[in-house]
C-alpha positions in Angstrom: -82.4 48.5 -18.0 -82.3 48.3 -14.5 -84.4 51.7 -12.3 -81.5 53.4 -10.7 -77.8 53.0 -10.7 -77.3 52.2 -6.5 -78.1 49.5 -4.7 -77.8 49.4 -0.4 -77.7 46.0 0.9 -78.3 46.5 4.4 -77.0 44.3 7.2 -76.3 45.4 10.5 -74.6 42.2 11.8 -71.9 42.1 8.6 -69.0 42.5 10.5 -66.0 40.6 8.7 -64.9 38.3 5.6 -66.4 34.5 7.3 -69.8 32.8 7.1 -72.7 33.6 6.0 -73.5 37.4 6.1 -70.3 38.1 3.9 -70.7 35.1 1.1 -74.3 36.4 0.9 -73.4 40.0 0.6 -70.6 39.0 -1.6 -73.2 37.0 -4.0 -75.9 39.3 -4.4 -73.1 41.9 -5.1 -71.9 40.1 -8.3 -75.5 39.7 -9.4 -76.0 43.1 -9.2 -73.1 43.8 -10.9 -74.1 42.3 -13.6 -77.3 44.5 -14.1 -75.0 47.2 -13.7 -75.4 48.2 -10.4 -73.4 49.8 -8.1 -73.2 48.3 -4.8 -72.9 49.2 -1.5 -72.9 47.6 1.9 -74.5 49.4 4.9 -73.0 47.3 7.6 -71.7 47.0 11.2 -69.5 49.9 12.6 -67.0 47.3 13.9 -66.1 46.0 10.5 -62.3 43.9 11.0 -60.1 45.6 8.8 -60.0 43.2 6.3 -63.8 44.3 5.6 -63.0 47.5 6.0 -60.6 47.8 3.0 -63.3 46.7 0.8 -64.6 49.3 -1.5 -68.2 48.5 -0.7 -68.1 48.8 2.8 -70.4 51.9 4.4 -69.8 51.5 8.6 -73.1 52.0 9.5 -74.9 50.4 12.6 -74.0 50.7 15.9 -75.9 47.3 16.8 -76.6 43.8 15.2 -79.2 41.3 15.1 -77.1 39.3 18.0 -76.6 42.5 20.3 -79.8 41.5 22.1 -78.6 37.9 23.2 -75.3 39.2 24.5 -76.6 42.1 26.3 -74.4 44.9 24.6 -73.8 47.4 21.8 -71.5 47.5 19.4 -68.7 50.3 20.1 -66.7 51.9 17.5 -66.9 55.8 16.2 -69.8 56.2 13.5 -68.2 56.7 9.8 -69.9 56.3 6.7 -67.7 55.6 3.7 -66.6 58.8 1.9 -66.4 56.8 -1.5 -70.2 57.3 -1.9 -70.8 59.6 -5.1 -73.4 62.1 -4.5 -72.3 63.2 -1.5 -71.2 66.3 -1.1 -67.9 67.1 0.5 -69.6 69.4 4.0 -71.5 66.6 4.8 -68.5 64.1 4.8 -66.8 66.9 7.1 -69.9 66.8 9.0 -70.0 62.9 9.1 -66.0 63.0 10.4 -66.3 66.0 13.0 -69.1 65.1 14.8 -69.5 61.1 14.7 -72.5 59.3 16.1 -75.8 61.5 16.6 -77.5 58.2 18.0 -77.2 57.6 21.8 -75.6 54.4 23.2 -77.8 52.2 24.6 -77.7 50.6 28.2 -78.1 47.3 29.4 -80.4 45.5 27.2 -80.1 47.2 23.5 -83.1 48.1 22.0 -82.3 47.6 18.5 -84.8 48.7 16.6 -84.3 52.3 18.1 -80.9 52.0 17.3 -81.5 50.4 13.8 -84.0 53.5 13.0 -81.6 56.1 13.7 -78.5 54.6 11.9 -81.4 54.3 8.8 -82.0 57.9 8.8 -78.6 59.2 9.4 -77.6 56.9 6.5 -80.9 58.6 4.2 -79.7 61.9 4.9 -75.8 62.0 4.8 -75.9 59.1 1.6 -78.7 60.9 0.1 -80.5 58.0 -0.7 -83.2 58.5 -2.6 -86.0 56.7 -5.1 -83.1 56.2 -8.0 -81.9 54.2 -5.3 -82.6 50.6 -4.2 -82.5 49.3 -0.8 -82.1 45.4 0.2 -82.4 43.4 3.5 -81.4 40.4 3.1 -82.0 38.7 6.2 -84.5 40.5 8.1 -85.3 39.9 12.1 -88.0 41.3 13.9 -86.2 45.1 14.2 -85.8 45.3 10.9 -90.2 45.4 10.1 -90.3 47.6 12.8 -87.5 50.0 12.5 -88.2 50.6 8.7 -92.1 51.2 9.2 -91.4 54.1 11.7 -88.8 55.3 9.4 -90.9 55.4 6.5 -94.5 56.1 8.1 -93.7 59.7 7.9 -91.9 60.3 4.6 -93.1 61.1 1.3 -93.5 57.8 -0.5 -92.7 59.8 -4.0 -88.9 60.6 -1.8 -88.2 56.8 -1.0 -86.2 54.7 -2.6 -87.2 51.3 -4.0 -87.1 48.7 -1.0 -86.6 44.9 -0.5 -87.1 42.9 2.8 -86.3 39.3 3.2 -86.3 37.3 5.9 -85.3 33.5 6.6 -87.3 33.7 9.9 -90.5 33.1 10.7 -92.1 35.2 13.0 -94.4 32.8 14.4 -91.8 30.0 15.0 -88.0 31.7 15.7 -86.9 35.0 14.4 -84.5 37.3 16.7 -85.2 40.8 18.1 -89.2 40.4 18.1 -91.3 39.6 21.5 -94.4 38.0 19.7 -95.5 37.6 16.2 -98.0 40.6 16.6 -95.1 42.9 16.9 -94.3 42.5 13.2 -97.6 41.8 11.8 -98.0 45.1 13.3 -94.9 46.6 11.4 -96.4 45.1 8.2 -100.1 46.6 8.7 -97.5 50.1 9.3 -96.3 49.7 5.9 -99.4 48.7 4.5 -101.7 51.8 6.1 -98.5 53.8 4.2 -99.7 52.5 1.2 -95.9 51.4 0.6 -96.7 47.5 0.3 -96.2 46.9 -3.6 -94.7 50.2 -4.0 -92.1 51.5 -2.7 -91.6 48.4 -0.4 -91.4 44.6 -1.1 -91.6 41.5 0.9 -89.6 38.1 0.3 -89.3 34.9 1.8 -86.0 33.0 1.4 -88.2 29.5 0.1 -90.8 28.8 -1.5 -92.8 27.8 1.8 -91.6 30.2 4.3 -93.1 32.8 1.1 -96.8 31.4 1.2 -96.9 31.5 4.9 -95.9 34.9 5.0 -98.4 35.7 2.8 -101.0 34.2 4.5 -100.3 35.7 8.3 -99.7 39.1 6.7 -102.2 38.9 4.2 -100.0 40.8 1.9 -97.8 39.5 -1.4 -94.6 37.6 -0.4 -92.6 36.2 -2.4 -89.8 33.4 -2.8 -86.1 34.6 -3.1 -84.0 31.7 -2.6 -80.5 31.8 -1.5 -78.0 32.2 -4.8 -76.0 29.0 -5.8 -72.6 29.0 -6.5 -71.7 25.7 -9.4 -68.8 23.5 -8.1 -65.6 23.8 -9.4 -63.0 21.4 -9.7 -60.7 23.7 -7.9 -63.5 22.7 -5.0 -63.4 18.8 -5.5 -59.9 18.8 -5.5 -59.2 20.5 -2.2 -62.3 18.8 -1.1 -61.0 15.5 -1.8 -57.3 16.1 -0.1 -59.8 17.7 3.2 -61.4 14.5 3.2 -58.0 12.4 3.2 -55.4 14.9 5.2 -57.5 16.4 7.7 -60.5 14.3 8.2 -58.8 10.9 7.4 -61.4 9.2 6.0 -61.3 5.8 4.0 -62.2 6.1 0.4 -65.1 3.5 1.0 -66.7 5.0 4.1 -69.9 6.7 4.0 -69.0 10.5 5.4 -72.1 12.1 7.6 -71.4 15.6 8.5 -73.3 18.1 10.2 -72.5 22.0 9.8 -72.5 24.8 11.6 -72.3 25.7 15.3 -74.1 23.1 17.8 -77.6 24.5 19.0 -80.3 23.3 20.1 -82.7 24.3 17.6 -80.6 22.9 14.9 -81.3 19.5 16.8 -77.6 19.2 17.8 -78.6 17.4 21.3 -80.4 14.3 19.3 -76.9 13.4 17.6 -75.7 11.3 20.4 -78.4 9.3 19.8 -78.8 9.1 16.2 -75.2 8.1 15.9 -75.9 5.6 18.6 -79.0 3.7 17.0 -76.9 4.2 13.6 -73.8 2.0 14.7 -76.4 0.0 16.7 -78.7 -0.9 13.4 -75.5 -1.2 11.0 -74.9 -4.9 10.2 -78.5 -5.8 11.5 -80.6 -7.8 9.1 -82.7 -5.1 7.7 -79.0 -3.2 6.5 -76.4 -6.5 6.8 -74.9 -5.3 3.6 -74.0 -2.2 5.7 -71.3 -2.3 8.0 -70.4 -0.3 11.0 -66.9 0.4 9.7 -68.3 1.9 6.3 -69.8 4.8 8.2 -68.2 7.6 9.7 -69.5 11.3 11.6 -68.0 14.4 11.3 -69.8 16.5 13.0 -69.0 20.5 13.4 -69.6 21.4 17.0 -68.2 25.0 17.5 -69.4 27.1 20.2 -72.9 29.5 19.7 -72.1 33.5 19.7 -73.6 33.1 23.4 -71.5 29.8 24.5 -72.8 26.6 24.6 -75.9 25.6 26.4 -75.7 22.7 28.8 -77.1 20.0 26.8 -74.8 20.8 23.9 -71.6 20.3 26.0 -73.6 17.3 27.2 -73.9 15.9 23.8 -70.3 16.8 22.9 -68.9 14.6 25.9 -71.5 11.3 24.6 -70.0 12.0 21.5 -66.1 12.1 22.6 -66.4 8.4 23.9 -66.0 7.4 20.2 -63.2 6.5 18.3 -61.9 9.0 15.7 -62.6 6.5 13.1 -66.4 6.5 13.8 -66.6 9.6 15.5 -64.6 13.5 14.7 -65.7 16.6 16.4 -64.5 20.2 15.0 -65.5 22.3 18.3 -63.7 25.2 16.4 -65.1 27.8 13.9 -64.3 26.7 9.8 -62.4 28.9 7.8 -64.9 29.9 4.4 -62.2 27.2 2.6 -62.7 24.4 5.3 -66.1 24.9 5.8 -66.9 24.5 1.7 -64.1 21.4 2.0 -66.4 19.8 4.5 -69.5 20.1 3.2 -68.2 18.5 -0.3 -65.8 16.0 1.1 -68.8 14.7 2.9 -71.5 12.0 1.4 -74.7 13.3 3.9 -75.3 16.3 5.6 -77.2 15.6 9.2 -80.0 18.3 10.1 -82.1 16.9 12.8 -83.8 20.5 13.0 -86.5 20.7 15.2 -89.5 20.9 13.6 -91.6 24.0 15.0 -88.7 26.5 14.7 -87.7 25.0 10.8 -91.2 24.1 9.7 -90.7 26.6 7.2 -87.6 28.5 8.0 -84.9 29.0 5.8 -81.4 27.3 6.0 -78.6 27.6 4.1 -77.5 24.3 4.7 -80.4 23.0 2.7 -79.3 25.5 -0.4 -75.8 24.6 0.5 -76.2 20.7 0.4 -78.7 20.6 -2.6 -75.9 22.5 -4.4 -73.4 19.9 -3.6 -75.5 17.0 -4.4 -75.5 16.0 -0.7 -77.5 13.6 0.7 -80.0 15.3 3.3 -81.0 13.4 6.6 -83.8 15.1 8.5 -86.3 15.4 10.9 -89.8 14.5 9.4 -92.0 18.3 9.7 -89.7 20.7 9.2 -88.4 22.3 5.4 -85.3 20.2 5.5 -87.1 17.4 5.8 -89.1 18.5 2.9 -86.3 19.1 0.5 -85.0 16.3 1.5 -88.0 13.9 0.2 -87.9 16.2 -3.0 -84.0 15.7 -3.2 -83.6 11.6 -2.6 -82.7 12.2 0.8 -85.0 10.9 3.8 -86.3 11.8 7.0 -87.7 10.3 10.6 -89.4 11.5 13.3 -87.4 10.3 16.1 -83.5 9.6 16.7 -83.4 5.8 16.2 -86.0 6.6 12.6 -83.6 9.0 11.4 -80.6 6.4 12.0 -82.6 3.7 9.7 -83.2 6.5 7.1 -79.2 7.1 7.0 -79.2 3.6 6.8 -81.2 3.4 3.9 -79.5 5.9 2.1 -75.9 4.1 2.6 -77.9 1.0 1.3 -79.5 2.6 -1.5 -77.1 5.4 -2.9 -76.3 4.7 -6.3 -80.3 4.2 -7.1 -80.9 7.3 -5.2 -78.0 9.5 -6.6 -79.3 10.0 -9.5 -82.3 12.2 -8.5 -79.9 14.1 -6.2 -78.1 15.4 -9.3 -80.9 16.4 -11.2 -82.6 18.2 -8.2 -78.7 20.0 -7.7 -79.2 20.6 -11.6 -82.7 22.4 -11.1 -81.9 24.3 -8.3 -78.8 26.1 -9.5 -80.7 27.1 -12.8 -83.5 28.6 -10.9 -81.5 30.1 -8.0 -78.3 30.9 -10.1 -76.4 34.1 -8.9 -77.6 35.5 -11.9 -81.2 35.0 -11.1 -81.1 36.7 -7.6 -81.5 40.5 -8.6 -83.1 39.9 -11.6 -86.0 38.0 -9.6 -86.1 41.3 -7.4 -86.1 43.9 -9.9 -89.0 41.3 -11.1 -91.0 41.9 -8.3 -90.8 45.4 -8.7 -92.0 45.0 -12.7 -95.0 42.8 -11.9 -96.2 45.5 -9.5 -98.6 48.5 -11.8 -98.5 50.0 -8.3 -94.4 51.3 -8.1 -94.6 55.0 -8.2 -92.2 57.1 -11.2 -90.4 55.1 -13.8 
C-alpha cells in the first residue's frame, strides 16, 4: 500500500490539452491511479478552458519555465481549485476574495521568486502535508532553487514526500539557471537540510542523464524514464490513411521525419544538408540498390515559443526548393492526433541533436520513436545517438555521414528491423505506464532514511 492518498504533480508551464506537458501529466496520472492515488495538477494560472474543466486541475503559478525567454508573466487572477478535500471552506473564501498574495514581476521574471511563493501559498491553502506526495516532472533550474528555499526552513517531519526530475542537464542546457553552480548550489541546500533521501528525491529522465547527475552532485539520482504508451491498431490505422491522405506518400518510399519545432539545438539547421548529400549519395555505387525516388522527408518545422531564429528560416527556404515528392514541410503546430499519425506513418525519425546540449539530455523523441519501432538517425555523441546504436539505428558525425547512415538503413531494413522490435519490446516492459509511480514510490522504499511510515 502506497504512503498517502494525494499526489501533486507540479508543472508551472502546463497550460492546455497539446504536447508534451499534458500527455505526460495525463500518463503519470493513470499510473497513479492505479496505486490508488488521487491526483492533482498544480499548474499554470492561464489554463485554456478545456484544461480548466478537468477535475485535476489546481491554477497555481503565475509564471512558467518559458516566461524568462519571452520577457513576461503570466496574467490571470490566482485560484486554486476548490475540489481539493481537506480544505476547509474559510480558506477557499479566503483564496476567492483576496486572489494573488505574490507580486507581479517586471521586465525580466524572476521565476524562482515567483515559483517559491506560488509553492507556499499552495502548502498552506492545500494543506499539503507528509501524507502527501509531491512530483516535478520536468525540473529547470528554478525549480532546485525555489524548492530549497522553501524547504530550508521547515520542519522536515511537516513535509511531504518529494520527487524532482529533470530532462536537463545543468551543465549542458537546462532553462531558468545562469551557470551550473547555481543548482549544485540548490542541491548542497537540500542536502545541508538533511532532506536528500528523505523527504526529497532526485531523478533523471535516462539512464545516463541519472549517473551524471549523480556524479556533479554527488548525491543518489536515479533513472525515471518517460512512460510508454503500446500501439494500438486504432493508431496504425489512422496512421496509415495520415501517411496516404495528408502526406501522400507511395507505399514503397522510405518516410524520414523529423518532429517537433525547428531549433537549433535540435540540429534543425544541418537538415538542408543531410537531405542534400542523401539524394546526392542515393543511386551511387556504395547504395545503387537505393534510389532517390524511394526516399522521401517530412520534416515538422513549426515556429519556437520565441519565433524562429535566422538560420532556421534559412534552412526552411533551402528546403522549400524541393519538390513535394522528396521534400514536405509542416511549419504549423500538430494536433496530439497528427503529431502521433506522423511519427508512426513514418519509417525514420531524423535527430541531428547537437551533441553538447543532448550528450545526455533527455528527449522524448527518443522514448517516442523506440516505442514506435522507428528507425533513429543521429548525430554521433549525443544520447540519441546512443539509443540509436542500441536500437538498430545509426549515427554520423557530420551532415554528409549522417546521409550514408540513412542510407544504410534504407539498404539494410529488413536485417535491422528485427532488433528495433525487440528493443521497442524491452523498453515498454521496463518503462510501461504502470512502472512509472511504482519505480518512484520505489525510490522512496530503498531509502532506511524516509522519516514516519
Amino acid at each position: 500500500m502506497p504512503r498517502g492518498r494525494r499526489l501533486f504533480l507540479v508543472d508551472p508551464s502546463l497550460q492546455d490539452v497539446r504536447g508534451h506537458h499534458f500527455n505526460l501529466a495525463r500518463s503519470i496520472t493513470v499510473s497513479a491511479q492505479k496505486l490508488g492515488l488521487e491526483v492533482f495538477w498544480l499548474a499554470s494560472r492561464d489554463a485554456d478552458p478545456q484544461l480548466l474543466g478537468m477535475r485535476e486541475l489546481i491554477p497555481t503559478f503565475g509564471q512558467s519555465m518559458y516566461s524568462a525567454y519571452l520577457g513576461q508573466s503570466t496574467g490571470g487572477p490566482k485560484s486554486l481549485v476548490t475540489r481539493v478535500k481537506g480544505v476547509p471552506n474559510r480558506v477557499l473564501a479566503k483564496i476567492s476574495a483576496t486572489g494573488s498574495s505574490a507580486p507581479e514581476p517586471q521586465d525580466a521574471p524572476d521565476l524562482q521568486t515567483s515559483m517559491q511563493l506560488d509553492l507556499t501559498d499552495a502548502f498552506s491553502e492545500l494543506q499539503i502535508g507528509p501524507s502527501d506526495r509531491l512530483l516535478f516532472h520536468t525540473a529547470d533550474g528554478a525549480t532546485y532553487k525555489a524548492l530549497a528555499e522553501l524547504l530550508e526552513e521547515r520542519e522536515i517531519i511537516d513535509l511531504p514526500l518529494i520527487h524532482v526530475c529533470t530532462p536537463y542537464d545543468p551543465e549542458g542546457v537546462m532553462p531558468n539557471r545562469e551557470n551550473p553552480e547555481q543548482v549544485k548550489s540548490a542541491i548542497d541546500l537540500l542536502r545541508a537540510s538533511s532532506l536528500l533521501n528523505r523527504r526529497v528525491f532526485l531523478h533523471g529522465e535516462n539512464p545516463f542523464l541519472a549517473k551524471h547527475l549523480s556524479q556533479i552532485w554527488d548525491s543518489p539520482v536515479l533513472s525515471l524514464d518517460l512512460p510508454a504508451y503500446p500501439i494500438d491498431e486504432a493508431m496504425k490505422y489512422g496512421a496509415r490513411k495520415f501517411r496516404e491522405s495528408r502526406l501522400l506518400a507511395e507505399k514503397e518510399q522510405f518516410l524520414v521525419v523529423s518532429l517537433g519545432a525547428a531549433r537549433l539545438e535540435k540540429g534543425f539547421h544541418l537538415i538542408p544538408d543531410i537531405v542534400r548529400r542523401t539524394f546526392e549519395f542515393a543511386g551511387t555505387e556504395e547504395f545503387s540498390d537505393v534510389p532517390r525516388s524511394k526516399i522521401k522527408f517530412v520534416l515538422h518545422a513549426s515556429a519556437q515559443i520565441v519565433g524562429r531564429h535566422p538560420l532556421i528560416a534559412k534552412s526552411i527556404e533551402k528546403l522549400e526548393a524541393y519538390s513535394k515528392d522528396q521534400v514536405q514541410l509542416l511549419k504549423e503546430p500538430l494536433s496530439d492526433l497528427d503529431y502521433r499519425s506522423l511519427t508512426l506513418a513514418s519509417d525514420s525519425i531524423l535527430m541531428p541533436y547537437d551533441e553538447a546540449a543532448y550528450r545526455v539530455r533527455g528527449s522524448g523523441v527518443v522514448a517516442e520513436a523506440i516505442v514506435a519501432r522507428k528507425f533513429i538517425v543521429a548525430k554521433t555523441g549525443s544520447y540519441p545517438a546512443e539509443m540509436a546504436l542500441w536500437q538498430g539505428g545509426a549515427c554520423g558525425e557530420t551532415p554528409a555521414l549522417m546521409a550514408k547512415a540513412l542510407l544504410t538503413i534504407v539498404k539494410d531494413r529488413w536485417q535491422r528491423f528485427e532488433r528495433v522490435k525487440q528493443t521497442s519490446f524491452e523498453y515498454i516492459a521496463d518503462n510501461s505506464v504502470d512502472q512509472y509511480m511504482r519505480k518512484v514510490i520505489a525510490a522512496e522504499r530503498s531509502s532506511a532514511r524516509v522519516i514516519g511510515d
